[in-house]
C-alpha positions in Angstrom: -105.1 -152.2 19.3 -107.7 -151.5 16.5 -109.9 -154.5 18.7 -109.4 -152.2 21.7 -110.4 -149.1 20.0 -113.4 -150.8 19.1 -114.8 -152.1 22.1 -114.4 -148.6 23.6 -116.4 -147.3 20.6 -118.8 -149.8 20.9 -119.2 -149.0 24.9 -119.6 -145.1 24.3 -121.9 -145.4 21.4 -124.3 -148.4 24.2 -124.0 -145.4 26.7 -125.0 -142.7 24.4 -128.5 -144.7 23.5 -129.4 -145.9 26.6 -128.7 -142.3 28.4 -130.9 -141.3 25.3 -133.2 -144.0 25.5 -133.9 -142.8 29.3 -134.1 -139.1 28.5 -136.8 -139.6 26.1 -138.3 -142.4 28.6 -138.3 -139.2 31.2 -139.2 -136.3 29.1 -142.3 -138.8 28.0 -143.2 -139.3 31.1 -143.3 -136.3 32.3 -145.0 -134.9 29.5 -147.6 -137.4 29.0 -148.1 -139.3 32.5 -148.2 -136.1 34.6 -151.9 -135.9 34.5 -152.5 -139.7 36.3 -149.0 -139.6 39.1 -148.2 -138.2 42.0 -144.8 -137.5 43.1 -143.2 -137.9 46.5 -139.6 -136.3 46.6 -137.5 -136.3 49.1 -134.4 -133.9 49.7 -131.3 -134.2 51.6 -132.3 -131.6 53.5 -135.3 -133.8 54.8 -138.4 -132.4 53.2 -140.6 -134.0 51.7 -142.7 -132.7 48.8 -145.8 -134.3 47.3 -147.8 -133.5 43.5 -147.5 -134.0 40.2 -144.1 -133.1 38.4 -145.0 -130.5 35.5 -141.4 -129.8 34.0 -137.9 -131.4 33.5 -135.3 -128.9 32.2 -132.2 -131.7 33.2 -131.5 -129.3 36.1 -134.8 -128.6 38.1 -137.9 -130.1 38.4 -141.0 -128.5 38.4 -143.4 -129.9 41.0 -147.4 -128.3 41.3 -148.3 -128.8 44.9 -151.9 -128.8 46.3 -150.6 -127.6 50.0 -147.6 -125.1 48.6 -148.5 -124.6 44.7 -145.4 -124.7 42.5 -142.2 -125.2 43.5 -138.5 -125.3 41.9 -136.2 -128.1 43.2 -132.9 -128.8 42.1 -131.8 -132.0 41.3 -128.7 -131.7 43.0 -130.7 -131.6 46.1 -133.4 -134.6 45.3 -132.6 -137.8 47.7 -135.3 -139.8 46.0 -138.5 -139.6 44.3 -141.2 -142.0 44.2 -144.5 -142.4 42.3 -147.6 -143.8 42.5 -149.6 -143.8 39.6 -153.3 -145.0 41.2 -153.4 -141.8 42.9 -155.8 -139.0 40.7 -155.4 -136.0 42.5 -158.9 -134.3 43.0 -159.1 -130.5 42.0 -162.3 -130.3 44.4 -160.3 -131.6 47.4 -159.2 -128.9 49.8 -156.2 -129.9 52.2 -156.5 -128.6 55.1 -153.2 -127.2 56.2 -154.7 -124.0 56.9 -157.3 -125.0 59.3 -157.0 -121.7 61.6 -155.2 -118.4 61.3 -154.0 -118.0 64.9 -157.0 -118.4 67.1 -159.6 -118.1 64.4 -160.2 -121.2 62.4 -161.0 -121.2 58.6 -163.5 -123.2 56.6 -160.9 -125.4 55.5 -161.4 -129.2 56.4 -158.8 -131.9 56.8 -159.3 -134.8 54.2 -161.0 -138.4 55.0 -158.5 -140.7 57.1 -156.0 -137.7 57.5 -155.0 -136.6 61.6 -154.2 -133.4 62.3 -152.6 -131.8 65.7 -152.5 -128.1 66.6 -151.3 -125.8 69.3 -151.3 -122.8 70.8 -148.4 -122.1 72.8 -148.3 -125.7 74.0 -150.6 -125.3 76.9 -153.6 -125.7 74.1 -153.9 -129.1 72.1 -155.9 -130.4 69.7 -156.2 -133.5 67.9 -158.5 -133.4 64.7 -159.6 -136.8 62.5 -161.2 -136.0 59.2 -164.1 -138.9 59.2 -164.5 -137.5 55.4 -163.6 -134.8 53.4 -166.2 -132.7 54.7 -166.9 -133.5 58.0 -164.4 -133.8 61.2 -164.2 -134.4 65.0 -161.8 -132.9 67.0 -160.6 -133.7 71.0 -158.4 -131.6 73.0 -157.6 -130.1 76.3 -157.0 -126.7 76.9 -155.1 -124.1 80.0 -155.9 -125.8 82.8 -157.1 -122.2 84.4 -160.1 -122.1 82.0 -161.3 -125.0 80.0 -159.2 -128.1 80.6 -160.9 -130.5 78.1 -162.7 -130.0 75.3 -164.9 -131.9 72.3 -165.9 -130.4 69.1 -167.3 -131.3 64.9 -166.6 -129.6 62.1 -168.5 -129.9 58.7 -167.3 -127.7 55.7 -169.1 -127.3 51.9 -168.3 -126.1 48.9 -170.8 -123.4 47.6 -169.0 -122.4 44.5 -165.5 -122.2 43.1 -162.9 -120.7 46.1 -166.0 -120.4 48.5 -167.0 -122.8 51.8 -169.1 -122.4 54.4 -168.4 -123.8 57.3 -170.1 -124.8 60.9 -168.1 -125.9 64.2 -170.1 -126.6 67.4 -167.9 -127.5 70.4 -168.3 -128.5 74.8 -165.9 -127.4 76.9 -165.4 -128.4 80.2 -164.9 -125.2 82.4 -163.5 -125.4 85.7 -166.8 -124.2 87.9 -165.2 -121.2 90.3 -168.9 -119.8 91.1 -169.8 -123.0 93.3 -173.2 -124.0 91.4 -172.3 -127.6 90.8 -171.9 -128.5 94.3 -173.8 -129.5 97.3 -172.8 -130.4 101.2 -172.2 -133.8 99.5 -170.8 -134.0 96.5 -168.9 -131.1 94.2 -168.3 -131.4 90.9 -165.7 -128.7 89.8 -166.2 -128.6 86.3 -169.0 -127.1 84.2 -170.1 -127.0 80.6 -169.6 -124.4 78.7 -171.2 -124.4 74.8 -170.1 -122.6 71.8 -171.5 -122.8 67.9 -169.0 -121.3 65.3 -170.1 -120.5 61.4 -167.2 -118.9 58.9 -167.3 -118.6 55.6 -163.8 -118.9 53.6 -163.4 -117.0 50.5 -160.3 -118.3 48.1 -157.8 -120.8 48.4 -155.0 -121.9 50.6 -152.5 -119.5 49.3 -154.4 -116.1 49.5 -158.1 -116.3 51.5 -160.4 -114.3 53.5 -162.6 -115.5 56.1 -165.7 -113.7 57.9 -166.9 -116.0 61.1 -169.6 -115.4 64.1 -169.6 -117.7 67.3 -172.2 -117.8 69.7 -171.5 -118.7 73.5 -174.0 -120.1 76.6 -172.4 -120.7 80.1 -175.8 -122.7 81.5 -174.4 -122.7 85.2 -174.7 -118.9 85.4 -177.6 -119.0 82.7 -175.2 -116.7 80.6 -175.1 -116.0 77.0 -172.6 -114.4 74.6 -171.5 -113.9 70.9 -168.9 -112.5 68.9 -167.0 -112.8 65.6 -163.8 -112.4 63.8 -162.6 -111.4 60.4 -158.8 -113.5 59.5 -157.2 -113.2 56.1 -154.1 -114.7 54.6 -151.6 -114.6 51.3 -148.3 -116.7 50.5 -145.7 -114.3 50.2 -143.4 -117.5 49.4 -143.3 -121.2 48.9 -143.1 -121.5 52.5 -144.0 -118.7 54.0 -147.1 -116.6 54.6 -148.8 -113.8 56.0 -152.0 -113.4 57.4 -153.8 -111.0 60.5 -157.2 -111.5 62.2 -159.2 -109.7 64.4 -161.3 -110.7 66.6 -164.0 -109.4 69.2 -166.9 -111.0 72.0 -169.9 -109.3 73.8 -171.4 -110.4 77.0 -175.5 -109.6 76.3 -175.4 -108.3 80.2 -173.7 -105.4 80.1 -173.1 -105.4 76.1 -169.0 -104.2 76.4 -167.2 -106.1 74.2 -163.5 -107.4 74.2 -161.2 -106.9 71.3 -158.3 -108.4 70.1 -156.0 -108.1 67.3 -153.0 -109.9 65.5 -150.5 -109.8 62.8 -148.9 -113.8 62.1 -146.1 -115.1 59.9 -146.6 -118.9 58.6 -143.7 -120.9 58.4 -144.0 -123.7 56.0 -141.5 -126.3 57.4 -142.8 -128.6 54.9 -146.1 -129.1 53.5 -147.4 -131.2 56.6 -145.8 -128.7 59.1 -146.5 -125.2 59.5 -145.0 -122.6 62.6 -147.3 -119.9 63.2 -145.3 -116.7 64.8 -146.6 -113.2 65.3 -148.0 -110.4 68.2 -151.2 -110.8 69.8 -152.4 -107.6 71.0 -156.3 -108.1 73.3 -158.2 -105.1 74.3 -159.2 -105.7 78.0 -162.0 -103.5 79.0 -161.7 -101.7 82.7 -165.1 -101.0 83.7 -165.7 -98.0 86.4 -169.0 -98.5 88.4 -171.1 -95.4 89.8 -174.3 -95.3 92.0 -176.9 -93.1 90.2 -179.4 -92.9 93.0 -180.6 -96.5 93.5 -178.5 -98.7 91.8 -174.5 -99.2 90.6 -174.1 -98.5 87.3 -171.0 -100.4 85.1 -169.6 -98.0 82.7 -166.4 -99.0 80.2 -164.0 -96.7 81.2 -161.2 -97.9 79.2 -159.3 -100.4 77.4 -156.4 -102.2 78.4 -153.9 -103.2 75.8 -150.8 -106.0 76.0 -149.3 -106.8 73.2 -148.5 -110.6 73.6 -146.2 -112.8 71.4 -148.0 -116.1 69.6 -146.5 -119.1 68.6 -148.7 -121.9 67.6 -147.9 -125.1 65.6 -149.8 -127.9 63.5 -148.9 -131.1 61.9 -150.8 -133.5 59.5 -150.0 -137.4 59.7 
């Protein structure tokens, strides 16, 4: 009896110091280790959550996020984490998950080696490869009605803390409904259409600003344009954010612009996936033409307004 009491003893107090033994092996780690690791946890819920673990209460770990900044998860609700300890996270390296508001895209570049697709109402699609962490080139086709393919690059610099300048030239290929690339031969329905865009972004992911101008030439019809946009965005919440842009274009013939305007909800399914929902609202000009004498003369008369729902969608791999 006294032989069995003592192996049960014995077992308990081996228990005691290794649960011990690993606590302190944990809390060191954490403590200590945190500044050279990065942690990859996965829930049973099936997201996935990438950084450096920060805290350890015995209940909830603490995890500091680059793409989603800190976040609480329980440990009731951890599948698995794993670590890899030659990883050094950067603090100049900007993840791009927030490459665009809606329409208007940010100053924000997708890392080196990273892939990146987008989508607006899954008639437009983009595919995006960061060749570094400044520079990317992008491939894409668009509504078949305007611009079915397209090619673009992307560059991106850092200027000072929480501000980047940005430049994105891209070629569209325009379906040609005026009939200039044809002849009683041979017709060639597409046509090129050019486009330079410059933003600067002001913050970081979570809450930022960005002011952009784009510049437009249509060389069949030897026509030129420009316009801008102003987007801005805040995280309300770990995964979700708000943001609004607005955004207008001028035609230098007749100098009326077109306007459009938008309020957007981010989704953060998980830090590589993000659902962009919200109303779209473009100002359509209606234009009333008058003969003065010798000539028609175009006038705005007024501005047509639909309100439009957006949905848009982009993943990292």
């Amino acid at each position: 009896m006294m032989k069995s009491i003592y192996a049960i003893f014995f077992t308990l107090l081996i228990s005691c110091i290794t649960i011990s033994t690993t606590a302190q092996e944990n809390e060191e780690y954490y403590s200590v280790q945190k500044t050279d690791s990065i942690a990859k946890i996965k829930t049973l819920n099936g997201n996935v959550f990438v950084g450096i673990i920060t805290a350890d209460n015995g209940k909830e770990i603490t995890l500091e996020s680059n793409s989603i900044g800190k976040i609480v998860i329980p440990k009731l609700e951890i599948k698995s984490i794993e670590y890899d300890k030659n990883k050094i996270p950067d603090p100049d390296r900007t993840e791009a998950h927030l490459g665009e508001y809606a329409f208007a895209p940010t100053a924000f570049n997708i890392p080196k080696n990273e892939v990146a697709f987008h989508t607006h109402y899954f008639a437009y699609i983009d595919f995006e490869i960061g060749l570094s962490d400044n520079f990317s080139v992008d491939v894409g086709a668009s509504y078949p009605v305007f611009a079915p393919i397209f090619v673009g690059l992307k560059t991106s610099a850092k200027l000072a803390d929480k501000v980047r300048l940005g430049l994105k030239i891209n070629a569209y290929g325009m379906i040609d409904y005026w009939g200039n690339q044809s002849n009683n031969f041979i017709e060639i329905p597409l046509t090129v259409v050019a486009t330079a865009n410059g933003m600067i972004t002001l913050g970081d992911e979570d809450k930022n600003l960005t002011l952009g101008g784009i510049f437009g030439y249509l060389p069949t019809l030897n026509l030129t344009g420009y316009g801008g946009y102003l987007g801005a965005f805040k995280k309300i919440k770990p995964k979700l954010g708000i943001g609004s842009e607005v955004l207008f274009g001028i035609e230098n013939d007749n100098n009326i612009g077109s306007f459009s305007v938008a309020g957007l909800a981010k989704y953060y399914r998980t830090p590589s996936k993000i659902w962009t929902f919200g109303i779209h609202a473009p100002f359509i000009p209606d234009y009333r033409w008058t003969w003065n004498g010798t000539t028609s003369v175009q006038s705005l008369e007024r501005y047509l307004v639909i309100p439009l729902p957006y949905i848009g969608y982009r993943v990292m791999f």
